[in-house]
N, C-alpha and C positions, 0 to 999 in steps of 0.2 A: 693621436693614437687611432689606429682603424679597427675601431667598436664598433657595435651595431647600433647604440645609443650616446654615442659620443657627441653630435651636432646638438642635439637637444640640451643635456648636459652643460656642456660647453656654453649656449647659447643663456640657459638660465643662470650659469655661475656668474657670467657677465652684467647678466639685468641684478643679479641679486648684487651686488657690488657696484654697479649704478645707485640704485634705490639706494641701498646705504649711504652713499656719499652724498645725495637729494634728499637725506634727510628722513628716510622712511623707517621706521622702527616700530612691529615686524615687517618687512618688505614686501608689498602686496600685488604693487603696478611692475611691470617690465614693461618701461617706455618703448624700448626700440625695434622689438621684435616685431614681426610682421611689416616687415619695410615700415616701420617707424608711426602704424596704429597705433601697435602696442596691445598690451595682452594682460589678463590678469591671473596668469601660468602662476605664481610664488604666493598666488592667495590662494587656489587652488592645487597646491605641488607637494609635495613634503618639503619642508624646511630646515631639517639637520643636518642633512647632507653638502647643502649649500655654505650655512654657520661653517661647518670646517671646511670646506673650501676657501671662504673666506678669509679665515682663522691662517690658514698658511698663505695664501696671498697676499696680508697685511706682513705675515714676516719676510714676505720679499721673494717666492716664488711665483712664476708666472700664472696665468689660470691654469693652462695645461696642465703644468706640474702640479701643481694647489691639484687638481686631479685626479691624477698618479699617485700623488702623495694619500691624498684621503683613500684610497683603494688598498692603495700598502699598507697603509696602516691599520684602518680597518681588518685586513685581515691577517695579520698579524695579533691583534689585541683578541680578535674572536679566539685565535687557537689560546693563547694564555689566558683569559676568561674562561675557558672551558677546563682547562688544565687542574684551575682554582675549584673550581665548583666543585670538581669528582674529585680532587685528592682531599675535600673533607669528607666527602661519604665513602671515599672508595680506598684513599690510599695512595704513593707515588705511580707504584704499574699502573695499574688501573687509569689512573686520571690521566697517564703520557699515552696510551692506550686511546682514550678516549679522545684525545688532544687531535690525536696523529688523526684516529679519523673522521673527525671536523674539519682539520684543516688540507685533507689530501684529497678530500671525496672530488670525484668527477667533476659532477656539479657545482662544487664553490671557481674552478679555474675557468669552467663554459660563462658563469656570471661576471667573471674580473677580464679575462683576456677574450672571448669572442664575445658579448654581449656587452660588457663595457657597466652594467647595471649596478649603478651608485648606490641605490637605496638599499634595494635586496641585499647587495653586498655588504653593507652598512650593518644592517638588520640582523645579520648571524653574530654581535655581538651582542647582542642583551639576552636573548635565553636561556645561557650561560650565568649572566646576572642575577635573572629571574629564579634558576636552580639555587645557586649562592643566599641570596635576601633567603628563600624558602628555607632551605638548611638551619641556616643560621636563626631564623626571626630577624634577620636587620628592615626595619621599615625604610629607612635613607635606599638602600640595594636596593628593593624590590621597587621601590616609584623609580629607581633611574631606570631598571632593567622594561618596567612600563613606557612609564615617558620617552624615553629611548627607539621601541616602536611603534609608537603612533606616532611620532615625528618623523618616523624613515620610511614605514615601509606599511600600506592600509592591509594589504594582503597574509605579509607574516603578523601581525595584531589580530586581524581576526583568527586566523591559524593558530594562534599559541595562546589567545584570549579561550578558546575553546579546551587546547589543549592543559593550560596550568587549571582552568576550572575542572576537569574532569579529575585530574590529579589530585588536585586539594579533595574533592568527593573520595576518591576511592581510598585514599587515607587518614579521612575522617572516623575517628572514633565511635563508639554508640552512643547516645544522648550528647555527641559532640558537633553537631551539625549546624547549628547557628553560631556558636564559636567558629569553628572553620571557614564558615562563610565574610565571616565579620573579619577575619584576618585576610580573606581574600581581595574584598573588595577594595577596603580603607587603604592600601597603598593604589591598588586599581583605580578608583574614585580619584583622590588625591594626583595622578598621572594622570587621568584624563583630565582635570580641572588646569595645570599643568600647561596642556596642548593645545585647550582651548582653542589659542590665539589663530593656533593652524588647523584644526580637524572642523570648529565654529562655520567658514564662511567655505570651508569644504562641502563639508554635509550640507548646508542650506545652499549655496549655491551652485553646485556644478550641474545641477539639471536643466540650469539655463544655458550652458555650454555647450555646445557639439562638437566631439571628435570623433572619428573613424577613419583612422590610417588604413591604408592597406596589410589583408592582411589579421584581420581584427576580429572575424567571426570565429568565438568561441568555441563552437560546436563544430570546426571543421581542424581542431589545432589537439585533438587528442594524439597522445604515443601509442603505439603498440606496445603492448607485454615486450616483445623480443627487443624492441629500442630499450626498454628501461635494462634487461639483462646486459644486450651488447648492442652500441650505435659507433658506428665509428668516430672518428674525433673531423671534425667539420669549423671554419668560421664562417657557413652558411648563417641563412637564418630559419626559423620553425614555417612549413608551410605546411598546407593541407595534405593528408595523408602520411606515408612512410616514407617520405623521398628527401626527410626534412635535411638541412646541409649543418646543424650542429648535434652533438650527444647528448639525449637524455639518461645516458648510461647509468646504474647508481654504483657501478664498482662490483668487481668480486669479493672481497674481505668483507664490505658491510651485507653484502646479500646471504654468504654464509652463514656470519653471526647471524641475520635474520632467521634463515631457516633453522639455525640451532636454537632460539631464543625463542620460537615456537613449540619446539620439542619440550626442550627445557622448565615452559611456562606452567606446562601441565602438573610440575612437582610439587607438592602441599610446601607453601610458605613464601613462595615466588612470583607476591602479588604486583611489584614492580615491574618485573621482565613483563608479565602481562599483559599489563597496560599499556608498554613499550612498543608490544608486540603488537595488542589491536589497533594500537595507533597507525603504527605503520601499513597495518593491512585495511584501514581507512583510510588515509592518505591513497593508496596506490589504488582502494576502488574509485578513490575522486579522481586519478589522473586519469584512468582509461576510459575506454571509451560506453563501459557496462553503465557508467555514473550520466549518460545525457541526459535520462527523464529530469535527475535533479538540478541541474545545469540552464534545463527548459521550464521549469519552476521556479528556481530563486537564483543558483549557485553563480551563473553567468550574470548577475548583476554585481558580483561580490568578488568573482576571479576572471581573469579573463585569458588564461593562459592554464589552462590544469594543468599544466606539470611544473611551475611555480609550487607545486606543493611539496615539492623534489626537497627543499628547503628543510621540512617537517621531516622528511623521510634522512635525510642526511643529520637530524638532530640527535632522533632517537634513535638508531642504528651507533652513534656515536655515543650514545648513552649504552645502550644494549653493550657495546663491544668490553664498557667499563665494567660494569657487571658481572659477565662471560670471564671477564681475566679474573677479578678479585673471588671467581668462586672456583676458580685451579686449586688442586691439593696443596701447593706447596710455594713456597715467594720464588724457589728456584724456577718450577716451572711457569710462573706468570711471569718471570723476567725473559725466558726464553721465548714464550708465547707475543711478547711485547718488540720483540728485536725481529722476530717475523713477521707482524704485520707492519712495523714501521718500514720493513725492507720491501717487501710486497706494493706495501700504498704508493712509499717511494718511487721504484720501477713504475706502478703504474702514471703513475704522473708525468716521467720521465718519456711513458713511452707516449702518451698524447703530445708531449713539449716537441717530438721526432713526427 
């Protein structure tokens, strides 16, 4: 497939599926790479992604396909993970509502079909989890929906490690704050102790490594506002300035709800949408280009692509949208409301696929 990170991929499915059959259990060395140095990419890589690749190449698909297949599937399980999560707090509209745009946003088809990006793609199924465990109190949900990303994905972990903290805050009760906390961390903890095996010799070791692709400076790889509204549909790749050749578009349905979800927020008891909302308009001062001082400070240690945060912004917009419907007068009108944006998101997917 002609991704933008397909070689790479492709090339670690292979070592990781070497190592296993040499006997390495977690798989750390990739013998063959680099004209057959060799590398220590899968001690240093996420390793979930690899696991199911693997997992379908033992049953008899090629690597390629093992590929394809974890992409597909992955996204496919995000949309029904999200589907689950809202229809306990919101209901059937609401949650297909919310589903649709998870699964139709811009952003999720620029990460599967021009970028090719296994992890990231991976990774929009556990915060979906992570809402569920929450809902519910399930401890088993919330460590998968943890453990889940740190295995996939360093960047959406730190992004949702911030964002479920903030959450769990603002719906903390009064004198309920060290409760709250103690429910947060104890599956958190337990997922990171979990990871260990792969986040361990990450953290300690990758500053003895050097990479620098082309391509790679941080501070020359912001969007414009007008890219995020509208970029056309590209399988370039991001380069310095506004000339980039893919879309960091986030959609017209989810930008609405946003502006409506702002309005909205101001209403006494809609401390939710709120949150939703600041989030999202944190996110989008991290993508632009207003966010460099912080970027020249810490952030570019942490992200190396600011509009990867498009991710956050495609969560909660998808949560926003659940909300939006479930607080229409009537189930007639949230079913009508729900058959237009599904038609909407649809066309629009359709017309990037053209």
């Amino acid at each position: 497939p002609m991704f933008h990170d397909v070689n790479p991929h492709i090339s670690r499915a292979i070592a990781y599926h070497t190592a296993l059959t040499d006997g390495q259990l977690p798989p750390m060395w990739a013998k063959e790479v680099l004209g057959g140095i060799g590398s220590p990419v899968l001690m240093l890589n996420y390793q979930l992604p690899y696991m199911l690749n693997e997992l379908w190449h033992r049953l008899g698909a090629t690597i390629f396909d093992s590929y394809k297949l974890t992409l597909a599937i992955s996204y496919i399980l995000s949309g029904v993970f999200m589907y689950m999560a809202l229809r306990k707090k919101y209901g059937y509209p609401a949650a297909w509502a919310g589903a649709i745009l998870y699964s139709l946003a811009p952003y999720r088809f620029v990460d599967i079909y021009v970028r090719g990006a296994l992890g990231e793609s991976i990774s929009f199924m556990f915060p979906p989890l992570l809402i569920i465990g929450v809902t519910t109190g399930s401890l088993p949900i919330t460590i998968l929906g943890w453990a889940g990303l740190f295995l996939t994905h360093p960047v959406a972990s730190a992004a949702f490690s911030a964002f479920f903290l903030f959450y769990t805050l603002i719906n903390t009760q009064k004198g309920q704050l060290t409760k709250s906390l103690k429910k947060f961390f104890l599956p958190y903890i337990i997922a990171i102790a979990i990871s260990m095996f792969n986040l361990m010799p990450t953290l300690a070791l990758t500053k003895y490594t050097y990479y620098s692709p082309s391509l790679s400076d941080t501070l020359l790889m912001f969007p414009s506002l007008s890219q995020l509204i509208h970029s056309p549909w590209g399988y370039g790749v991001s380069l310095p300035g506004p000339a980039d050749g893919m879309s960091f578009e986030i959609g017209m349905i989810p930008l609405i709800l946003l502006v409506a979800a702002i309005f909205l927020s101001f209403k006494k008891g809609q401390k939710e949408l709120r949150f939703l909302s600041a989030s999202c308009i944190v996110a989008l001062i991290f993508i632009l280009p207003i966010s460099m001082p912080l970027y020249k400070l810490f952030l570019g240690n942490i992200i190396d692509f600011p509009w990867r945060l498009l991710l956050c912004i495609v969560f909660a917009t998808a949560w926003i949208g659940a909300i939006i419907v479930e607080s229409l007068s009537s189930y007639k009108v949230r079913k009508v409301t729900v058959v237009i944006i599904t038609l909407i998101m649809a066309w629009q997917a359709n017309s990037m696929a053209h």
